[in-house]
VMD Tcl script that draws the C-alpha trace (Angstrom):
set ca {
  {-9.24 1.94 -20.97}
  {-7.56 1.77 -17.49}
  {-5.74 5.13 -18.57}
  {-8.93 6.86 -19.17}
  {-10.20 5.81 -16.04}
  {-7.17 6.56 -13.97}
  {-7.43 9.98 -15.98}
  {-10.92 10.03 -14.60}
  {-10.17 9.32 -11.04}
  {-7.92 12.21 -11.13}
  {-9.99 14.79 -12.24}
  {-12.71 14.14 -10.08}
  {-10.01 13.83 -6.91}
  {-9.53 17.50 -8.23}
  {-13.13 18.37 -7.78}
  {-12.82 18.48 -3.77}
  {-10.53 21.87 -4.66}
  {-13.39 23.35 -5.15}
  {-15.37 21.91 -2.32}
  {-17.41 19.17 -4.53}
  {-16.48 16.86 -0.75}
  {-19.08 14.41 -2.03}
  {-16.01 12.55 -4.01}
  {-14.25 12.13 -0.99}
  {-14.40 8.40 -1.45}
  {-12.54 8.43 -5.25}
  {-10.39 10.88 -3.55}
  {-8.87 8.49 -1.21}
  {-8.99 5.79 -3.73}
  {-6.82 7.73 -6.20}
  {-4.24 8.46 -2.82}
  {-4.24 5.44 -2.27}
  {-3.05 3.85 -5.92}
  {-0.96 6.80 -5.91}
  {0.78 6.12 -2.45}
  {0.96 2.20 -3.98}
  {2.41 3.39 -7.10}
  {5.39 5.22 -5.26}
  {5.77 2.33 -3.25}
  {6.78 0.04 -5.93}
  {9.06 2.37 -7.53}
  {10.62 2.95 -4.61}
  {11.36 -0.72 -3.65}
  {11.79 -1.80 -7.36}
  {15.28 0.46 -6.73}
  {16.05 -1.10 -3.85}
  {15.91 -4.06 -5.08}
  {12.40 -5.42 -4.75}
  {11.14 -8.18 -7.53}
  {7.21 -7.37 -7.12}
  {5.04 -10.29 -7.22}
  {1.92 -9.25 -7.32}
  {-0.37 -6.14 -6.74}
  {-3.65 -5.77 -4.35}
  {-3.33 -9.52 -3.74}
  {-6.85 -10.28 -2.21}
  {-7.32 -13.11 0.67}
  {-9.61 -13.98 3.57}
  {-11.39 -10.44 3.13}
  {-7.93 -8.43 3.18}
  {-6.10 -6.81 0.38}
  {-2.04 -7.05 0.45}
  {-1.26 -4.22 -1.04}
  {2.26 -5.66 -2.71}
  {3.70 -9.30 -2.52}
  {7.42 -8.95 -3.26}
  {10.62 -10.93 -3.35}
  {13.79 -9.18 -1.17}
  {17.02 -11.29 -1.55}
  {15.31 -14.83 -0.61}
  {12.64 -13.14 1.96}
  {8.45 -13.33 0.89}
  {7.84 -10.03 1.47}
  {4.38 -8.87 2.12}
  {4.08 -4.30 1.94}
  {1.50 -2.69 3.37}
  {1.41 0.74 1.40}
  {-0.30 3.69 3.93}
  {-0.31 7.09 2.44}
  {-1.82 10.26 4.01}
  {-2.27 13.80 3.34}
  {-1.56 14.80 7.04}
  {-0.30 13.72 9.95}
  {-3.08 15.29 11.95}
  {-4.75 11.87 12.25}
  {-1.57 10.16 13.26}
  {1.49 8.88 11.05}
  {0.57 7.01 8.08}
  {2.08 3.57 10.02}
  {-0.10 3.41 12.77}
  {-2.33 3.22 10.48}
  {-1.40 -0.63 10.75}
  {-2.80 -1.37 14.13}
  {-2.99 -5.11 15.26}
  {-6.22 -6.06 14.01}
  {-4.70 -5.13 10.73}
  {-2.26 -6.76 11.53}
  {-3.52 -10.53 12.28}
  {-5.83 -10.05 8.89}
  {-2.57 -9.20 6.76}
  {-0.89 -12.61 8.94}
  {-3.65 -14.56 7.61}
  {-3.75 -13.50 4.00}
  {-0.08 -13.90 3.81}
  {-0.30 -17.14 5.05}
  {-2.71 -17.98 2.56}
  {-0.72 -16.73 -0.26}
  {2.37 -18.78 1.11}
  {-0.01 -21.72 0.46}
  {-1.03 -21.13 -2.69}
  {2.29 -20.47 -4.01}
  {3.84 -23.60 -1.85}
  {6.12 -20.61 -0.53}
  {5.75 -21.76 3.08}
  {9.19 -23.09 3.04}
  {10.96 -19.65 2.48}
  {11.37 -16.88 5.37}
  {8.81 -13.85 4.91}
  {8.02 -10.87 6.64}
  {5.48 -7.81 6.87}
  {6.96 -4.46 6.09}
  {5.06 -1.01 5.76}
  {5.76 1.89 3.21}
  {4.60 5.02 5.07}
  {4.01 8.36 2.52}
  {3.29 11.50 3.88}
  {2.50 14.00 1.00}
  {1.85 17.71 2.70}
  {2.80 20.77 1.93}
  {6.43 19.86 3.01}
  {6.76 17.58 -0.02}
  {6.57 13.74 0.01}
  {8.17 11.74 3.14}
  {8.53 7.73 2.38}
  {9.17 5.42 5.33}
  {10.24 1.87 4.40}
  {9.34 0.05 7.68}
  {11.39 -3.54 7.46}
  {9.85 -6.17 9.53}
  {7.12 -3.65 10.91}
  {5.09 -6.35 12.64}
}
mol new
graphics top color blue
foreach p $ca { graphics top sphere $p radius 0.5 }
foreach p [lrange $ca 0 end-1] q [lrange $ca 1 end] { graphics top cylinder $p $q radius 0.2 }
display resetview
């Protein structure tokens, strides 16, 4: 079932090609899982052990929860189609910021992880007609 409805997403994010904007919503929401989906890949072969996806605290969604080495790392995932609104990382602007703090902190306690050193880092995708550009921000905030 998730296929079909990841199929489903898709084809109506396709729909705004032919100016159906009313999907707009579903379109971001597919760019989004997309832009997480790259995300892991990418840090899975840097050496990443993921934790846990869209990990949901304190009203905030974490996008990833991974291990690096012995670090808690916390990944914010922003993707965007353009830089016209900015780059995809200042996206992550300090009220953002403290709610991302606090759900961490919160997983860290549920996971009696507060012990072990963690950080924040942000995966930044571009995707425009240049091709894809990923940012791996370490330590972003």
């Amino acid at each position: 079932m998730p296929g079909r409805l990841a199929a489903w997403i898709h084809w109506v994010s396709n729909l705004r090609d032919f100016g159906l904007r009313s999907f707009a919503g579903l379109d971001r929401i597919a760019l989004g899982r997309r832009g997480e989906q790259i995300a892991e890949r990418h840090l899975r072969r840097r050496g990443y052990r993921i934790l846990e996806r869209n990990f949901r605290a304190s009203g905030v969604e974490i996008d990833l929860v991974a291990m690096d080495g012995e670090t808690l790392v916390f990944v914010e995932v922003k993707t965007r189609r353009t830089a016209r609104a900015g780059k995809p990382e200042e996206a992550v602007i300090p009220y953002k910021q403290r709610h991302l703090r606090r759900a961490g902190e919160i997983y860290a306690l549920r996971h009696r992880a507060h012990d072990c050193p963690m950080r924040f880092d942000v995966v930044a995708i571009l995707e425009d007609s240049g091709g894809r550009h990923l940012e791996l921000l370490k330590d972003a905030f």
